[in-house]
DSSP file (Angstrom, degrees, kcal/mol; ACC not computed):
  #  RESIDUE AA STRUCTURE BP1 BP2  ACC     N-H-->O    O-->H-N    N-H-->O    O-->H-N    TCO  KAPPA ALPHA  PHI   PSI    X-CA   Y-CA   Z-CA
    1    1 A X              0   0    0      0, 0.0     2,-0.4     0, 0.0     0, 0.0   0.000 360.0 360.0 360.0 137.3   20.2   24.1   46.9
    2    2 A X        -     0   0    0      2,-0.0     2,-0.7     3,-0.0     0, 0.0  -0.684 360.0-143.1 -99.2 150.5   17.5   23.3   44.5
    3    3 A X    >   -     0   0    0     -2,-0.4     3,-0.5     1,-0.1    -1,-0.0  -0.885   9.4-165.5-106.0 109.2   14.4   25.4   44.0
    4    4 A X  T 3  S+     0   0    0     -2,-0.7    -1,-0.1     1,-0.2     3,-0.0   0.233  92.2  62.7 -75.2  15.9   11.1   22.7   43.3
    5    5 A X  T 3  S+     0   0    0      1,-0.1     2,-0.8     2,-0.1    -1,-0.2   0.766  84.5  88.8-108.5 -30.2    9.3   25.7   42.1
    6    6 A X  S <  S-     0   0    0     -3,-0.5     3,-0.1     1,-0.1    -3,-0.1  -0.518  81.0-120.8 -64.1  94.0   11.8   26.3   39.2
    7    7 A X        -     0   0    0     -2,-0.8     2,-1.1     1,-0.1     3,-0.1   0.027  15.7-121.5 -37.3 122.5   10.8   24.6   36.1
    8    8 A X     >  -     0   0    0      1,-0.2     4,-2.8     2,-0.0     5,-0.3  -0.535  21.4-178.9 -72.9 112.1   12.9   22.0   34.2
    9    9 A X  H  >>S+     0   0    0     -2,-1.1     4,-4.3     2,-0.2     5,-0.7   0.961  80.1  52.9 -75.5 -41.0   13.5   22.8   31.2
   10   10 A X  H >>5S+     0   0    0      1,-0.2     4,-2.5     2,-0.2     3,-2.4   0.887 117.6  39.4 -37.4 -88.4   15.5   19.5   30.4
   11   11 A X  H 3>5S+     0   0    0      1,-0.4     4,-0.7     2,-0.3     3,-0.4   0.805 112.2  56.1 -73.7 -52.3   12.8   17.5   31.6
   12   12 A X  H 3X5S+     0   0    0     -4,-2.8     4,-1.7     1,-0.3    -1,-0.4   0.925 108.1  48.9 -48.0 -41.3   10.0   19.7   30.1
   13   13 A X  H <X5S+     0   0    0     -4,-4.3     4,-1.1    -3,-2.4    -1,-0.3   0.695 110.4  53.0 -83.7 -14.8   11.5   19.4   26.7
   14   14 A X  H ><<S+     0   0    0     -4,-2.5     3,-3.9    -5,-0.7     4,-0.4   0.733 106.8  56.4 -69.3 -92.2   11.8   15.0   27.2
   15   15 A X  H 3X S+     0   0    0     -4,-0.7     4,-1.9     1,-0.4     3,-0.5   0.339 106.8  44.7 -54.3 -44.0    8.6   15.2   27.9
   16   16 A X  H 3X S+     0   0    0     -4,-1.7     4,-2.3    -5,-0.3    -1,-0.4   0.613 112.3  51.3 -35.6 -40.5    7.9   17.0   24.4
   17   17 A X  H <X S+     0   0    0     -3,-3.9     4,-0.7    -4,-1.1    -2,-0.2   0.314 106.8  53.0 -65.5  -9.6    9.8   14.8   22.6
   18   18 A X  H  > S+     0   0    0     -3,-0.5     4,-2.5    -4,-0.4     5,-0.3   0.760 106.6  52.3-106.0 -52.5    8.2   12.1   24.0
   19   19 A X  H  X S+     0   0    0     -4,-1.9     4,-5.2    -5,-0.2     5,-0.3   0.987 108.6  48.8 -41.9 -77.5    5.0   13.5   23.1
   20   20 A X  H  X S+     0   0    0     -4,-2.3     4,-1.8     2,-0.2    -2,-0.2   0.827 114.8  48.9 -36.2 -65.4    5.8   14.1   19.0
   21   21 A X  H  X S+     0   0    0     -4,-0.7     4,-3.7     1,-0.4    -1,-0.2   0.680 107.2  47.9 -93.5 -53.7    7.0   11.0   18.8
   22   22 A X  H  X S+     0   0    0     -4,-2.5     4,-2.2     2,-0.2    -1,-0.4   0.897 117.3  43.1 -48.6 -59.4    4.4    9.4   20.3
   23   23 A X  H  X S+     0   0    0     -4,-5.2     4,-1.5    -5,-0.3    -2,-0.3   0.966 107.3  60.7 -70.7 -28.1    1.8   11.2   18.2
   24   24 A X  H  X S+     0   0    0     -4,-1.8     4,-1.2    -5,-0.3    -2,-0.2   0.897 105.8  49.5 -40.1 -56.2    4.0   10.7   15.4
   25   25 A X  H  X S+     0   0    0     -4,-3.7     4,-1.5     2,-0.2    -2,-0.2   0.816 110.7  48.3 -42.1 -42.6    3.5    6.6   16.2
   26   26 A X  H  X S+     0   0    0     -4,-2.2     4,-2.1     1,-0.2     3,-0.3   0.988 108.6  51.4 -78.0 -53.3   -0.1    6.8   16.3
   27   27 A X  H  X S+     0   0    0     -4,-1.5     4,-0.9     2,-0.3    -1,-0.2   0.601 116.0  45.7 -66.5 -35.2   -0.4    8.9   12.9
   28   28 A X  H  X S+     0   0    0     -4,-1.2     4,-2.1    33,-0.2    -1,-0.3   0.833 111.8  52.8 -78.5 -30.2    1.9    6.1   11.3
   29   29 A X  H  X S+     0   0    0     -4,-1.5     4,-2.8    -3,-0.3    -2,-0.3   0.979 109.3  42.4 -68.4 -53.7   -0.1    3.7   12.8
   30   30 A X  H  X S+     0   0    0     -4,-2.1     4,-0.7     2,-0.2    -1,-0.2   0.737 116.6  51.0 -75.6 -13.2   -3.9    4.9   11.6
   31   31 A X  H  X S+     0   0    0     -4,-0.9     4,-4.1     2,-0.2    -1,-0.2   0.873 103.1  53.4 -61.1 -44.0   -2.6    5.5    8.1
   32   32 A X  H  < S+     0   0    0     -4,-2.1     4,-0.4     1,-0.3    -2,-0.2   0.773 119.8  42.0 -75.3 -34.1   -0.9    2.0    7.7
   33   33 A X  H >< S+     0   0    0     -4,-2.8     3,-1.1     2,-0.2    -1,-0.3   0.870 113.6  44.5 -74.2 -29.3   -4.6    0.8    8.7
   34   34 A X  H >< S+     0   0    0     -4,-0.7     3,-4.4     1,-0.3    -2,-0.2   0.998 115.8  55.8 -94.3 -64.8   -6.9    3.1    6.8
   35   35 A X  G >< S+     0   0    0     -4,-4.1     3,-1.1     1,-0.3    -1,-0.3   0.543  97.9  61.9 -41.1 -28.1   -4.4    2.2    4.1
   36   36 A X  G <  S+     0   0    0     -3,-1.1    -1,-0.3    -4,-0.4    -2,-0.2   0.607 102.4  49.6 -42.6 -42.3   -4.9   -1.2    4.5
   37   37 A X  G <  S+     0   0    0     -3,-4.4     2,-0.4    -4,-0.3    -1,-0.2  -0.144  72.0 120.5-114.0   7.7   -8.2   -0.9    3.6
   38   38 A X    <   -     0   0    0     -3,-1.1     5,-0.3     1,-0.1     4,-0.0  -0.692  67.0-120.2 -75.2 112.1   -8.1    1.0    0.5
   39   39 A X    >>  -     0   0    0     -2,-0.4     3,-3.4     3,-0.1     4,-2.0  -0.206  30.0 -94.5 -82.7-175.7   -9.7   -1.2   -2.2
   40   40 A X  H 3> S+     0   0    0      1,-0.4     4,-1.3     2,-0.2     5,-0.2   0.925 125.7  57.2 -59.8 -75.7   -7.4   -2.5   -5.9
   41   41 A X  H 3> S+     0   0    0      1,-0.2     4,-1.6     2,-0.2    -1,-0.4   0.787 108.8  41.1 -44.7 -35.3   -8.9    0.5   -7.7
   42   42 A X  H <> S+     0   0    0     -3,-3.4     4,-1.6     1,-0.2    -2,-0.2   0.923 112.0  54.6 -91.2 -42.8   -7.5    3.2   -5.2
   43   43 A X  H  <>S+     0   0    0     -4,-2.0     5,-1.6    -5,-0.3     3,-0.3   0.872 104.3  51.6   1.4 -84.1   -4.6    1.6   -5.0
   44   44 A X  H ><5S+     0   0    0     -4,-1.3     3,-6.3     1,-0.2    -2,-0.2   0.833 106.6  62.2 -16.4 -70.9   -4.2    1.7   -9.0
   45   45 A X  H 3<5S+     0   0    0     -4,-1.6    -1,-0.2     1,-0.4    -2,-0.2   0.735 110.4  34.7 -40.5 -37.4   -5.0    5.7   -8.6
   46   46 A X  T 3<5S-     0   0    0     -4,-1.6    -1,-0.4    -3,-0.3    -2,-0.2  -0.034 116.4-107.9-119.9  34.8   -2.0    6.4   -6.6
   47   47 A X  T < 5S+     0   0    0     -3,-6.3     2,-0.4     1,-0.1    -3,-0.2   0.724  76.9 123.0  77.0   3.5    0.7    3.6   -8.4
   48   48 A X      < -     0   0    0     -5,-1.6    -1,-0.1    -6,-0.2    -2,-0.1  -0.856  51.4-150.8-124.4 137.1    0.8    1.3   -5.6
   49   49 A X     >  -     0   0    0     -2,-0.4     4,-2.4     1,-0.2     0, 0.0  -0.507  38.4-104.5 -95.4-174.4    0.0   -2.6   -6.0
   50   50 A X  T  4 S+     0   0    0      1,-0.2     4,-0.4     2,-0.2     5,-0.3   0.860 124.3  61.7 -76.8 -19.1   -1.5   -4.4   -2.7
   51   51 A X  T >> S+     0   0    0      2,-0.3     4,-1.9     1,-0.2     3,-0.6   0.849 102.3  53.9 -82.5 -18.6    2.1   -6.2   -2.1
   52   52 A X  H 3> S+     0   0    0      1,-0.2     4,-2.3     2,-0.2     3,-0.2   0.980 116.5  47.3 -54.8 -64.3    3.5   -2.2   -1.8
   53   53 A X  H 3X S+     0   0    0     -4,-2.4     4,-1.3     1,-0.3    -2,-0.3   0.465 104.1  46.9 -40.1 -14.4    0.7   -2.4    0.7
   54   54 A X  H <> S+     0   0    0     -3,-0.6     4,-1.2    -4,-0.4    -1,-0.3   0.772 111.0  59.1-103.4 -25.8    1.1   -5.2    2.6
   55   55 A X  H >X S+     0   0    0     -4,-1.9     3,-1.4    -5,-0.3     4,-0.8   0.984 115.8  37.1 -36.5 -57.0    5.1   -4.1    3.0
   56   56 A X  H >< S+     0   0    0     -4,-2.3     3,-1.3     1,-0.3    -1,-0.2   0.935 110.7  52.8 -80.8 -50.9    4.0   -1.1    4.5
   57   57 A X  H 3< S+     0   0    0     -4,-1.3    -1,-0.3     1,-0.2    -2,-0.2   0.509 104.8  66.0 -75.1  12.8    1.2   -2.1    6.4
   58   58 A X  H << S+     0   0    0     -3,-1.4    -2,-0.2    -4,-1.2    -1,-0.2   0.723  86.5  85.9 -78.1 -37.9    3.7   -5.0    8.1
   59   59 A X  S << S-     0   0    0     -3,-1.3     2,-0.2    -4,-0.8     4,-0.0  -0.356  86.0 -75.2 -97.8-174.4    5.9   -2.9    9.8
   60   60 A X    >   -     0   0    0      1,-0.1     3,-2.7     2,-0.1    -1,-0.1  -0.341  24.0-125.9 -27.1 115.3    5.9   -1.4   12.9
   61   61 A X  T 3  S+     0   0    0      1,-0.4   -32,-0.2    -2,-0.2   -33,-0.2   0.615 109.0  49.9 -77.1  -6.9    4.1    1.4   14.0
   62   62 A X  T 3  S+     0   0    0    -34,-0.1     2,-0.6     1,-0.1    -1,-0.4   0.112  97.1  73.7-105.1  35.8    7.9    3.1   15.1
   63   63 A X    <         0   0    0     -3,-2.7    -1,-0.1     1,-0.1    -4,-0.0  -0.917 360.0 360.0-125.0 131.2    9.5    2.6   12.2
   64   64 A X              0   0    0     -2,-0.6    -1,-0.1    -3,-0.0    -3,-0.1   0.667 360.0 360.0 -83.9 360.0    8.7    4.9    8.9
């Protein structure tokens, strides 16, 4: 017999995973814009030309 009062752990820990991941997506996602938006001189600072940038800001907010 199953108890509905008894937490699921299974399902409590999806649901966590589901969470990081998801905030993990958003956090790639607002870098790959901010980054976007960096102008040729900050760029420079940190080694990266705009075509590194437009790679990066192309793909997909699940993929790193």
């Amino acid at each position: 017999m199953t108890n509905h009062h008894t937490p699921n752990h299974h399902a409590s820990g999806l649901l966590n995973q589901v969470g990081e991941t998801l905030h993990v997506w958003w956090e790639r996602y607002e870098r790959r814009r901010e980054l976007s938006q960096w102008t040729e001189r900050d760029l420079h600072d940190i080694g990266m030309s705009r075509s590194d940038i437009v790679f990066e800001t192309e793909k997909p907010f699940w993929r790193a």
